[in-house]
Phi, psi and omega in degrees: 000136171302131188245345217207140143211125206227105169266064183220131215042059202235001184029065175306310165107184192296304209299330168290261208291359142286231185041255197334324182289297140312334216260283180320326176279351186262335181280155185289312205217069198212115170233010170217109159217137170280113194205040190284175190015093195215352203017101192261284187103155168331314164302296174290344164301297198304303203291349194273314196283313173309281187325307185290342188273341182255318210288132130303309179282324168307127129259354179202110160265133199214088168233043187277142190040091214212014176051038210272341175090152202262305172323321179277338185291331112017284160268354174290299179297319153302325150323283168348297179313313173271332168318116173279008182268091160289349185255009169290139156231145162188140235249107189235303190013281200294093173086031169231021190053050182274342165111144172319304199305310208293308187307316205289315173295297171309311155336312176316297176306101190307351171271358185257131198232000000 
């Protein structure tokens, strides 16, 4: 089974990163995926923040510089909020328009790296 996935500059687009995001949330043993600078988008921000709000198994999400939007950045920070995965990190900060108010919240949170 896959434990690591490195994804990065592959400019995937929104519909590839829900596709991913789902795919990953249904898995048992995918404990890393990088899938950074990929212009993603809103859409897949939201399907990434549903993965973060169910994922257990995730320890390192690397979804920085993907254009994700003060909204999705939002539901990212709600996640956050509802995740029992204390043992996640995870790297959003950089290069996603997420809006001051949003940096500021999402920051707040010690999983955030």
């Amino acid at each position: 089974s896959v434990q690591a996935l490195f994804i990065q500059s592959n400019g995937l687009g929104e519909e590839a990163g829900v596709a991913i995001a789902e795919a990953v949330a249904e898995s048992q043993s995918l404990e890393v995926l990088r899938i950074q600078d990929n212009k993603l988008g809103a859409k897949a921000g939201h399907a990434f923040a549903e993965l973060l709000a169910a994922s257990v198994v995730l320890e390192h999400l690397d979804i920085t510089k993907n254009g994700l939007g003060t909204e999705a950045g939002l539901a990212i920070a709600e996640a956050l909020e509802k995740s029992s995965n204390d043992g996640l990190k995870l790297e959003v900060l950089k290069d996603n328009g997420l809006g001051k108010d949003v940096l500021e919240r999402i920051k707040k949170d010690e999983r955030v790296c």
